[in-house]
C-alpha positions in Angstrom: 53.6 100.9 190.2 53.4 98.9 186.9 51.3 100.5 184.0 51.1 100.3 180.3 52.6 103.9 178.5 50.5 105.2 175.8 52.6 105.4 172.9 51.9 109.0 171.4 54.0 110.5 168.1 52.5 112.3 165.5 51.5 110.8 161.9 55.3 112.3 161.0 56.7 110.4 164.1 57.6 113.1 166.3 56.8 113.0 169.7 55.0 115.5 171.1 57.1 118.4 173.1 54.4 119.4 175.5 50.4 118.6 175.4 48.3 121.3 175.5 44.8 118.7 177.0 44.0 115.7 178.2 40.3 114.9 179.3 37.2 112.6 178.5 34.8 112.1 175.1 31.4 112.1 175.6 31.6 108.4 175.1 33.8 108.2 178.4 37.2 107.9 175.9 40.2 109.2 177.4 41.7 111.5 175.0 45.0 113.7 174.8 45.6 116.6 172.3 48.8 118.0 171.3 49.8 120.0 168.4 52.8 118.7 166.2 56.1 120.8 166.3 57.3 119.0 163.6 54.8 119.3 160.8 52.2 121.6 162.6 49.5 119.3 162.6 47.4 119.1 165.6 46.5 115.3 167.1 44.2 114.1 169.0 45.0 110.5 170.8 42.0 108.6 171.8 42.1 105.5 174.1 39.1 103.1 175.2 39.5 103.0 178.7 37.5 99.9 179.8 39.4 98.1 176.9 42.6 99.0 178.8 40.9 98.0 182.2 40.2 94.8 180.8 43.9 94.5 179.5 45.0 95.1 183.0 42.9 92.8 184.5 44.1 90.1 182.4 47.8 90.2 184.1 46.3 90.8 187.6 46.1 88.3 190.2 42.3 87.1 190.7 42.0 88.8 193.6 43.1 91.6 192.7 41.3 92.0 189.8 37.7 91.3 191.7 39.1 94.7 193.9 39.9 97.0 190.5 36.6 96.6 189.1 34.4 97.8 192.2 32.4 100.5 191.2 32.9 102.8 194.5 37.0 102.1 192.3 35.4 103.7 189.4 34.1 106.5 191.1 37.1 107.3 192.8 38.7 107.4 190.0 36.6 110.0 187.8 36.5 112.1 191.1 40.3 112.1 191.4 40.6 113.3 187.5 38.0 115.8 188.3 40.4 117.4 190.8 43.4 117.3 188.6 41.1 119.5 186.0 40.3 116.7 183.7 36.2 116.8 183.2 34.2 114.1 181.5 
C-alpha cells in the first residue's frame, strides 16, 4: 500500500513515544495529540484531510482516482474510523 507518513515531532524535535488520541475537529480535520517527553509540552497535530485526498489523487491513475472520490468511499471510510474508536 503506498501512503504519505505524517511527519509528527514536537516544537523541541522529539518524536513522540506513544500518542495518547487521534480523532476528528469539528471541521472534519484529522487530528492527533501526544504529550512531549522531552520538554512536557502537549501537541496537537492537525491535518486537512481533503487537501491530502486531493494530493493523492494527483499521483493516481485517472481511473483510479474517479473510484477514491465516490462518496459511498467517503462513507466507508468514516464508518471504518468509527469502529476503530475514532468519532467525528
Amino acid at each position: 500500500m503506498k501512503f504519505d507518513p505524517i511527519p509528527l515531532h514536537c516544537e523541541c524535535g522529539c518524536p513522540p513515544i506513544r500518542i495518547h488520541n487521534v480523532g476528528f475537529s469539528p471541521s472534519g480535520q484529522l487530528v492527533i495529540h501526544w504529550r512531549c517527553l522531552a520538554c512536557r509540552k502537549t501537541m496537537y497535530v492537525v491535518k486537512d484531510l481533503e487537501l491530502a485526498r486531493e494530493r493523492a489523487m494527483v499521483r493516481m491513475s485517472g481511473e483510479d482516482a474517479a473510484v477514491a472520490t465516490t462518496v459511498a468511499e467517503r462513507d466507508f471510510d468514516r464508518r471504518f474510523l468509527q469502529s476503530l474508536g475514532i468519532r467525528p
